[in-house]
DSSP file (Angstrom, degrees, kcal/mol; ACC not computed):
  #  RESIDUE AA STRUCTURE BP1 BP2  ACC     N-H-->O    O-->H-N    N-H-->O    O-->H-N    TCO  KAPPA ALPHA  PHI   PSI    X-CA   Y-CA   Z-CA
    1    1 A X              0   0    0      0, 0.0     2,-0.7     0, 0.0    26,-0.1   0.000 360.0 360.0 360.0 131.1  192.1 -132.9   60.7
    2    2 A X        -     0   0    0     24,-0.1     2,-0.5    22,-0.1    24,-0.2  -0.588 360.0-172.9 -83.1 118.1  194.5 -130.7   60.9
    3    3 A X  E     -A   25   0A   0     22,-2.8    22,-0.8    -2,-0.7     2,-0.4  -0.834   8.3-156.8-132.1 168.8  195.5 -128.2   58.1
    4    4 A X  E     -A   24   0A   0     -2,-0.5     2,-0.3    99,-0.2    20,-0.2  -0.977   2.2-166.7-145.0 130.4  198.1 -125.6   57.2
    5    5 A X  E     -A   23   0A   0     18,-0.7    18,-2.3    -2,-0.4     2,-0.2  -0.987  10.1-149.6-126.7 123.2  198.3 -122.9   55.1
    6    6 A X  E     +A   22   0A   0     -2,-0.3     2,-0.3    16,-0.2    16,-0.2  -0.591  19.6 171.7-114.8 152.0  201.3 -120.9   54.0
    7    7 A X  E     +A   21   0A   0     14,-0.9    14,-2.6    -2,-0.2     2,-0.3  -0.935  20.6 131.3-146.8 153.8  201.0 -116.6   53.0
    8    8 A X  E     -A   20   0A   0     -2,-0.3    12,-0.1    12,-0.2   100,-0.1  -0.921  67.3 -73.7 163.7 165.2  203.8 -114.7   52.4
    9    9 A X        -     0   0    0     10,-0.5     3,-0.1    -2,-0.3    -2,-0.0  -0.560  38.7-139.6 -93.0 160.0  204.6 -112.0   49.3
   10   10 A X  S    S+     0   0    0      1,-0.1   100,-0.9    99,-0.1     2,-0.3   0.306  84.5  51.2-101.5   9.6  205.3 -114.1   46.2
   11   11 A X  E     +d  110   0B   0     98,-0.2     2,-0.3    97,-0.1   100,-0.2  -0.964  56.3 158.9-139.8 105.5  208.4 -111.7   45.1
   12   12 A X  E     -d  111   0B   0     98,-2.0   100,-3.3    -2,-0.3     2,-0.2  -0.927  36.5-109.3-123.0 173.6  211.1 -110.7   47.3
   13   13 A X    >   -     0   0    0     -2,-0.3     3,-1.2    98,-0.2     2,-0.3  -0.701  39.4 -84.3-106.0 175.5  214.7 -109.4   45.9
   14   14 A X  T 3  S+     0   0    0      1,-0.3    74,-0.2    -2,-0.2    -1,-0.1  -0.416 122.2  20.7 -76.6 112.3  217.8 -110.6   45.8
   15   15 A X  T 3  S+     0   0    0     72,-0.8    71,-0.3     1,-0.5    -1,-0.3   0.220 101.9 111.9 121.7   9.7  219.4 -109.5   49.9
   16   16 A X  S <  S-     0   0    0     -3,-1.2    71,-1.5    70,-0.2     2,-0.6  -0.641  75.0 -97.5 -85.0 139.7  215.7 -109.0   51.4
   17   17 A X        -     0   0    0     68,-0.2     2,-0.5    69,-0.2    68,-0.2  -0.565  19.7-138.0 -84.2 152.1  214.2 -111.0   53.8
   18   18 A X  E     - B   0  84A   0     66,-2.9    66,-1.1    -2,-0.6     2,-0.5  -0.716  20.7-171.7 -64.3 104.6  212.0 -113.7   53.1
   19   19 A X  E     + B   0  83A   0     -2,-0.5     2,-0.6    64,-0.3   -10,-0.5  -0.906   8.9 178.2-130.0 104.4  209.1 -113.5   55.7
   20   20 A X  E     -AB   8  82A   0     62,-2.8    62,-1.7    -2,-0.5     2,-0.2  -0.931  11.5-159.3-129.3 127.0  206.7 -116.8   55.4
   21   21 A X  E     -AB   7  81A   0    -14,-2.6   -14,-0.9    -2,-0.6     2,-0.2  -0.680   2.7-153.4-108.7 171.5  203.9 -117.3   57.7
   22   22 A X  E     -AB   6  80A   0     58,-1.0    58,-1.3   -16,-0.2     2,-1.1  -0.774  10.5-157.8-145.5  73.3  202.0 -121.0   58.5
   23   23 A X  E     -AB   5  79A   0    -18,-2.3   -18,-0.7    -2,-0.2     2,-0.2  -0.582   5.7-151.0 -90.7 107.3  198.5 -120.8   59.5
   24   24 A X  E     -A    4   0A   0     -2,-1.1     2,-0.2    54,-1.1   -20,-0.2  -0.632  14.3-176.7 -94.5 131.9  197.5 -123.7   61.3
   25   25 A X  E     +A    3   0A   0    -22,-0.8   -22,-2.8    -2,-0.2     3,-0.1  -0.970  67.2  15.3-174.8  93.5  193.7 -124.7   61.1
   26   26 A X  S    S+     0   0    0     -2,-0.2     2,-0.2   -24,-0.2   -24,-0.1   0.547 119.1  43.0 102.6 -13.3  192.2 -128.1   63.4
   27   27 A X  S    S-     0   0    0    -24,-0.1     2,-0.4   -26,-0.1    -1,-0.2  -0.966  82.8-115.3-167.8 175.0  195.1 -128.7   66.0
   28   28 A X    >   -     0   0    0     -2,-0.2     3,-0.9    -3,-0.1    -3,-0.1  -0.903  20.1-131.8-125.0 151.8  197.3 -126.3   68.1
   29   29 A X  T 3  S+     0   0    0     -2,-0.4     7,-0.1     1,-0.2    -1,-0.1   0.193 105.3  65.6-103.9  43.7  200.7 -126.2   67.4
   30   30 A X  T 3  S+     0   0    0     45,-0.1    -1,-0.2     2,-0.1     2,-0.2   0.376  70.1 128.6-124.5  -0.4  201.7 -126.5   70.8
   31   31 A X  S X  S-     0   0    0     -3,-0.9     3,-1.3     1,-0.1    24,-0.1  -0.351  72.7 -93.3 -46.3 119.3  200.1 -130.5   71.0
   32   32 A X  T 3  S+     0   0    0      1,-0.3     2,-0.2    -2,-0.2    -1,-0.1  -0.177 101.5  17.1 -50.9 158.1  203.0 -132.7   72.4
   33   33 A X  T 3  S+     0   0    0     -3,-0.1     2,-0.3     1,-0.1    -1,-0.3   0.104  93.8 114.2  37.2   6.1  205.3 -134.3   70.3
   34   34 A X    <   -     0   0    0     -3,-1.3    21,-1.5    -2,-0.2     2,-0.3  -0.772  41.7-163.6 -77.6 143.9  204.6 -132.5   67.1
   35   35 A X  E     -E   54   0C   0     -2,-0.3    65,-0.4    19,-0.3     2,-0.4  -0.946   9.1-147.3-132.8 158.7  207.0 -130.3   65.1
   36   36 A X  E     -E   53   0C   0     17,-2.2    17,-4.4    -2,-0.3     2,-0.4  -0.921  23.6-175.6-119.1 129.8  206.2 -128.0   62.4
   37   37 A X  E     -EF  52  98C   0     61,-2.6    61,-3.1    -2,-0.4     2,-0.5  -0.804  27.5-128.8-130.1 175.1  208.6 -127.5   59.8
   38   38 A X  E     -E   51   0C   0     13,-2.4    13,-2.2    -2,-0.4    12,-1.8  -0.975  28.8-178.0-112.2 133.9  209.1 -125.6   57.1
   39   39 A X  E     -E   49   0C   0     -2,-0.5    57,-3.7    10,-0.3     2,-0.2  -0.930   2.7-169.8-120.7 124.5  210.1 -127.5   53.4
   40   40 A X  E     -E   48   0C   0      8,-0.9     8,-1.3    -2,-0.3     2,-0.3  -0.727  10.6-155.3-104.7-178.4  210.9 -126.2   49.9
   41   41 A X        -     0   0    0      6,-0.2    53,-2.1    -2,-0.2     6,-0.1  -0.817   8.6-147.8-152.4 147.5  211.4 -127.4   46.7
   42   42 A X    >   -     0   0    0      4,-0.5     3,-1.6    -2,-0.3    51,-0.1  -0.205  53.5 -75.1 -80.3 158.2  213.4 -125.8   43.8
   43   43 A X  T 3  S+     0   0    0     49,-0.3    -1,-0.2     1,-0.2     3,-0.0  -0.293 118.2   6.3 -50.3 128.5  212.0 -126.6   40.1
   44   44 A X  T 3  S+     0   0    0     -3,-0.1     2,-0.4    -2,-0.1    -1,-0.2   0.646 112.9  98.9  67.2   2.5  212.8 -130.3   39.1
   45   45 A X  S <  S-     0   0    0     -3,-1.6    -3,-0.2     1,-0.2     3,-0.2  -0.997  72.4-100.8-140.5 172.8  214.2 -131.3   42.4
   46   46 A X        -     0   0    0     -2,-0.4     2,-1.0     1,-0.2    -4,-0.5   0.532  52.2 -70.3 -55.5 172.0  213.2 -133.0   45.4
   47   47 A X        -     0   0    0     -6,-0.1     2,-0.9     1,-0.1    -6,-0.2  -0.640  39.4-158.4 -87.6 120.5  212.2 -131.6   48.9
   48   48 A X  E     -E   40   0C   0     -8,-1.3    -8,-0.9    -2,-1.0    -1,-0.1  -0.571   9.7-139.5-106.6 113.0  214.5 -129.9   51.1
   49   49 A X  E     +E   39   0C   0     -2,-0.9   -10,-0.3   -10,-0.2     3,-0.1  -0.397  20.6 177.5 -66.0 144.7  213.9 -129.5   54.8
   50   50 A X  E     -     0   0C   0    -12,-1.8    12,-2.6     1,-0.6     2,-0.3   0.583  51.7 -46.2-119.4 -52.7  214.9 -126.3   56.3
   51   51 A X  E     -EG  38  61C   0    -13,-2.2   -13,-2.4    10,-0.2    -1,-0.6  -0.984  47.5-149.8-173.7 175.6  214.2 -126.1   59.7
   52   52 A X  E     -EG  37  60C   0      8,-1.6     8,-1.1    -2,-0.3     2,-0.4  -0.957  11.0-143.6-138.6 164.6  211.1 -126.9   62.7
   53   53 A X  E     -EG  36  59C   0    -17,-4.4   -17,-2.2    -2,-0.3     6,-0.3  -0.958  24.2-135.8-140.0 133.0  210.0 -125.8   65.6
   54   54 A X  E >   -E   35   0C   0      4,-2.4     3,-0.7    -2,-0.4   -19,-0.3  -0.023  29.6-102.9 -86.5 162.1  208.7 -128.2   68.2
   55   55 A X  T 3  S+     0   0    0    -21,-1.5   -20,-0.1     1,-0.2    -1,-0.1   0.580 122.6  58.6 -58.1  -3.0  205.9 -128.1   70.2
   56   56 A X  T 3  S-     0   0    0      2,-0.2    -1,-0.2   -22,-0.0     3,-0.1   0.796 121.0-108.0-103.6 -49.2  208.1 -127.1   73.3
   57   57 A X  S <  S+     0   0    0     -3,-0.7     2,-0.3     1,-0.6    16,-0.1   0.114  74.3 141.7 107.9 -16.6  209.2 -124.0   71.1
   58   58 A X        -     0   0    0      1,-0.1    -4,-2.4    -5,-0.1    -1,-0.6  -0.577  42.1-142.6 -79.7 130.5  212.8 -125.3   70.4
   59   59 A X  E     -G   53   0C   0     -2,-0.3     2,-0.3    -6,-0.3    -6,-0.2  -0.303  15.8-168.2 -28.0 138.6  213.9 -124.8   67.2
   60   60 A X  E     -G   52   0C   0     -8,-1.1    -8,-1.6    -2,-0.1     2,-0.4  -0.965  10.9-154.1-155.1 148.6  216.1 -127.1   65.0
   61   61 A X  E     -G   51   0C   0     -2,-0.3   -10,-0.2   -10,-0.3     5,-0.1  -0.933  21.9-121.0 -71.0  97.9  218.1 -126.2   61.5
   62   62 A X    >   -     0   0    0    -12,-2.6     3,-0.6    -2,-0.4     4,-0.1  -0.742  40.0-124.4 -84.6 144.0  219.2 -127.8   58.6
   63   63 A X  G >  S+     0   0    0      1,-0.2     3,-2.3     2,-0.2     4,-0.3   0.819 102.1  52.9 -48.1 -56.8  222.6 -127.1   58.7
   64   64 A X  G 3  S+     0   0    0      1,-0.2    -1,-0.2     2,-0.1    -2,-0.1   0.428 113.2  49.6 -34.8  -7.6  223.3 -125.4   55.5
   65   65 A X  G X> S+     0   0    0     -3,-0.6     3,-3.1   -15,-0.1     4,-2.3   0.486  81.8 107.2-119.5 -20.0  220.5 -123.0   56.3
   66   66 A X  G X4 S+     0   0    0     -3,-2.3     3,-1.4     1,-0.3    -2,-0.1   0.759  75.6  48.8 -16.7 -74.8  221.6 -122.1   59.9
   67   67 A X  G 34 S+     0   0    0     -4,-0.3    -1,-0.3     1,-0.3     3,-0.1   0.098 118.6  29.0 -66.4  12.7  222.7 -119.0   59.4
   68   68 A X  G <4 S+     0   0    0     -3,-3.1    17,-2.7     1,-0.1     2,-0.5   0.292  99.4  87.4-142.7 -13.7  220.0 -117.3   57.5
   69   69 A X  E <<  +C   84   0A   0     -4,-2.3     2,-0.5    -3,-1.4    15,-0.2  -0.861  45.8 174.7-124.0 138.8  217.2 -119.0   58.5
   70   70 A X  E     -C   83   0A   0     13,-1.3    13,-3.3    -2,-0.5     2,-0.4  -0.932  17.4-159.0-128.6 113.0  214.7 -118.0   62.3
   71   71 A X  E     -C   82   0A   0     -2,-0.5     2,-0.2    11,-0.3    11,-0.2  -0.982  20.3-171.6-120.0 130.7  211.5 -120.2   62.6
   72   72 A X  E     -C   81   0A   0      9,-1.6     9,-2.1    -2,-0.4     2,-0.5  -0.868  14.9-144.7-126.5 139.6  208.8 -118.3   65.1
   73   73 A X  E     -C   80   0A   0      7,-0.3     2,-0.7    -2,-0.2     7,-0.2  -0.962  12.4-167.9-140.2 155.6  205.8 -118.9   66.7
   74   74 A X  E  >> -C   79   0A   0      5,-2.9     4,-1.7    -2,-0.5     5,-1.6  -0.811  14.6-178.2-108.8  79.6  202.6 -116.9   67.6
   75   75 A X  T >45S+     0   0    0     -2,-0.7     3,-1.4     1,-0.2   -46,-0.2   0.874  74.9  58.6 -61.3 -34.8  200.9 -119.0   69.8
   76   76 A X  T 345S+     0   0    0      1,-0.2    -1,-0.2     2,-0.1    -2,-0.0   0.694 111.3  43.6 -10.1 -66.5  198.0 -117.0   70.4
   77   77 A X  T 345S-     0   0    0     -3,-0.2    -1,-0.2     2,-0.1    -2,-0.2   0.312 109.3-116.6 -47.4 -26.7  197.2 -117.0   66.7
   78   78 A X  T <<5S+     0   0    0     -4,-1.7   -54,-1.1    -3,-1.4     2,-0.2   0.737  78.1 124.3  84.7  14.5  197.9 -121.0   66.1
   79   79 A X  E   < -BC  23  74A   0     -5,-1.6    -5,-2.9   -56,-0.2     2,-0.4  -0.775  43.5-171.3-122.6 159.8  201.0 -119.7   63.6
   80   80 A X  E     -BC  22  73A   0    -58,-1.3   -58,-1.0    -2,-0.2    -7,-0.3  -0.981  15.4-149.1-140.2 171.5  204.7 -120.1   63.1
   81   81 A X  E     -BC  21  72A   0     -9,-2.1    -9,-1.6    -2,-0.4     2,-0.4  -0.739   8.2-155.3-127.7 164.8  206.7 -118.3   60.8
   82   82 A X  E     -BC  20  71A   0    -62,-1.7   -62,-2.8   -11,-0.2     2,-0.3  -0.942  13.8-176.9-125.4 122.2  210.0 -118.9   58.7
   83   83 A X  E     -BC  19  70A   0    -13,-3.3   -13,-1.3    -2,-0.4     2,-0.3  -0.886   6.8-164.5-107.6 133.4  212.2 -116.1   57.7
   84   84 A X  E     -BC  18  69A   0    -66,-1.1   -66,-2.9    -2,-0.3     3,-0.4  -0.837  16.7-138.5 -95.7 129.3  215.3 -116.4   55.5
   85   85 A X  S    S+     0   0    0    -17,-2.7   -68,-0.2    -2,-0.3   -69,-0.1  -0.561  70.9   4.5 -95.4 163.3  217.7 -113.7   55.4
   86   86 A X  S    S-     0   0    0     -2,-0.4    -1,-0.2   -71,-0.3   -70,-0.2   0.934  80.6-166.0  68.0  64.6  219.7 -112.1   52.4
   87   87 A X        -     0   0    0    -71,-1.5   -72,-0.8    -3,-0.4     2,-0.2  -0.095   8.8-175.0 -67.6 166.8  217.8 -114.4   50.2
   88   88 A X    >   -     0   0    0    -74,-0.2     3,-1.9   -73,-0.1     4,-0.3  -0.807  54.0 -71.6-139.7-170.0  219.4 -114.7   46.2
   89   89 A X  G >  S+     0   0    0      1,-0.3     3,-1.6    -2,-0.2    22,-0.3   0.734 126.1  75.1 -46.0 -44.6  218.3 -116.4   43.1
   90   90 A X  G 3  S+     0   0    0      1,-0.3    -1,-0.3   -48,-0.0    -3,-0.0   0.546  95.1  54.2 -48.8 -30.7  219.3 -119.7   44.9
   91   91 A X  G <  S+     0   0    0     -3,-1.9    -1,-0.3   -49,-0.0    -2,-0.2   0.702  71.6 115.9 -82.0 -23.2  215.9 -119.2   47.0
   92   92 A X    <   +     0   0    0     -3,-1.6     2,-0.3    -4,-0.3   -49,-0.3  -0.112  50.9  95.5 -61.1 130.2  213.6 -118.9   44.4
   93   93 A X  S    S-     0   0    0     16,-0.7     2,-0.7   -51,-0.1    16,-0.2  -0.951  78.9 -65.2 168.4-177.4  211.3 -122.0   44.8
   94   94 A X        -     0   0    0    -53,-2.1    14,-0.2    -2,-0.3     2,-0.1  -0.645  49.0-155.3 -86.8  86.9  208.0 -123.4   46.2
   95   95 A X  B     -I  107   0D   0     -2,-0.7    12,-2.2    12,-0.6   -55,-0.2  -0.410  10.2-165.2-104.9 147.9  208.0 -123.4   50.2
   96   96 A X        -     0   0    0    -57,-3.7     2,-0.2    10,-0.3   -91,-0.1  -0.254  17.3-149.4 -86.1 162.1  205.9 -125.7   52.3
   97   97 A X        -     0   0    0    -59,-0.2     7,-1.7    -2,-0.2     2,-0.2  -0.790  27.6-179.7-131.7 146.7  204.8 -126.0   55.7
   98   98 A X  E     -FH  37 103C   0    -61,-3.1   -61,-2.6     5,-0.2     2,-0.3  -0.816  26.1-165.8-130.8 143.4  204.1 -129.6   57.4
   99   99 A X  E >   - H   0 102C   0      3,-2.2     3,-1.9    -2,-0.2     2,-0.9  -0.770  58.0 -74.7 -94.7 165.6  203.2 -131.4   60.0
  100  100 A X  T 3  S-     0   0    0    -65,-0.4     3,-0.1    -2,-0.3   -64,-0.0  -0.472 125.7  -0.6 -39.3  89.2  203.7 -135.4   60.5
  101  101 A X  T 3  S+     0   0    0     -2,-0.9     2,-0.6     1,-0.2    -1,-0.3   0.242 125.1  62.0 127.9  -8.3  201.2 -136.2   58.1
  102  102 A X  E <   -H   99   0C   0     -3,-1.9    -3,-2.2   -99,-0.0     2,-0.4  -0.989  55.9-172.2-144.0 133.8  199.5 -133.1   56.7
  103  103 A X  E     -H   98   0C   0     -2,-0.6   -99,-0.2    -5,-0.2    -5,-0.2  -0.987  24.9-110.9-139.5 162.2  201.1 -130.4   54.7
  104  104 A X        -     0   0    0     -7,-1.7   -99,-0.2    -2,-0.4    -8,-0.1   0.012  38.7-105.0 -67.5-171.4  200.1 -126.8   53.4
  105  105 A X        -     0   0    0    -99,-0.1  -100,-0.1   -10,-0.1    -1,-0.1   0.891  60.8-116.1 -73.1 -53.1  199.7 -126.2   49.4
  106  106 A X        -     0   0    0    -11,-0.2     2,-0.3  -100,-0.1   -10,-0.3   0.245  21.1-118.6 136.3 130.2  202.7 -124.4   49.0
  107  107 A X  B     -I   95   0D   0    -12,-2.2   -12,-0.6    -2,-0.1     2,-0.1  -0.786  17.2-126.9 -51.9 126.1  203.7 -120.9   48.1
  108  108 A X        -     0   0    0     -2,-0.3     2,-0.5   -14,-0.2   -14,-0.2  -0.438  21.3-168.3 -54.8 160.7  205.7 -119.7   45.4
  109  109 A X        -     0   0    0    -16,-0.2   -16,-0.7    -2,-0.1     2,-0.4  -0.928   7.8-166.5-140.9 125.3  208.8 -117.3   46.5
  110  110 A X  E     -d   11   0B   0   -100,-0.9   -98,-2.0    -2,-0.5     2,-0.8  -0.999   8.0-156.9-105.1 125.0  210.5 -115.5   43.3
  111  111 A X  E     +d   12   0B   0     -2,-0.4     2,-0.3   -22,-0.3   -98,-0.2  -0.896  40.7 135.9-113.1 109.2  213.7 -114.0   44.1
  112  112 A X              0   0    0   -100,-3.3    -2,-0.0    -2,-0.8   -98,-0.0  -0.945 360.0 360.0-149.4 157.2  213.9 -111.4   41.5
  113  113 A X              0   0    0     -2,-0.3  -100,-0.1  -100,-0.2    -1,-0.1   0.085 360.0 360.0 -85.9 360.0  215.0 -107.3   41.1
């Protein structure tokens, strides 16, 4: 069974990036037809997908996010990474990473001075 576990500082400030790693634990993340994404969720609301990266390596977005957010992978290691840049206040929240079926615990991110 595959599982995934997310690290990453639990504090960054407001214009830093946010640098979130996915350590993946039971499957390789290079298995056809899986993509690995990354998910947050803000206090009190629902989950919002942010972006994946496929088993091919290809990359995909949510739109709103384009421009700030680079999903990576280490194959070598089994990991992929998220960073969002110039984070604000707007970022603080709990971010995931999932596979079809399996998802990490979650990390907090505080976006704070």
């Amino acid at each position: 069974q595959v599982q995934l576990q997310e690290s990453g500082p639990g504090l960054v400030k407001p214009s830093q990036t946010l640098s979130l790693t996915c350590t993946v634990s039971g499957g390789s993340i290079t298995t056809n037809d899986y993509y690995w994404s990354w998910v947050r969720q803000h206090r009190g609301k629902g989950l919002e997908w942010m972006g994946a990266i496929a088993y091919s390596g290809k990359t995909y977005y949510s739109p709103p996010l384009k421009s700030r957010t680079s999903i990576s992978r280490d194959t070598s290691k089994n990991q992929f990474t998220l960073q969002l840049l110039s984070v604000t206040h707007k970022d603080t929240a709990v971010y995931y990473c999932q596979r079809r079926g399996s998802r990490g615990r979650g990390t907090q991110v505080n976006v704070s001075s």
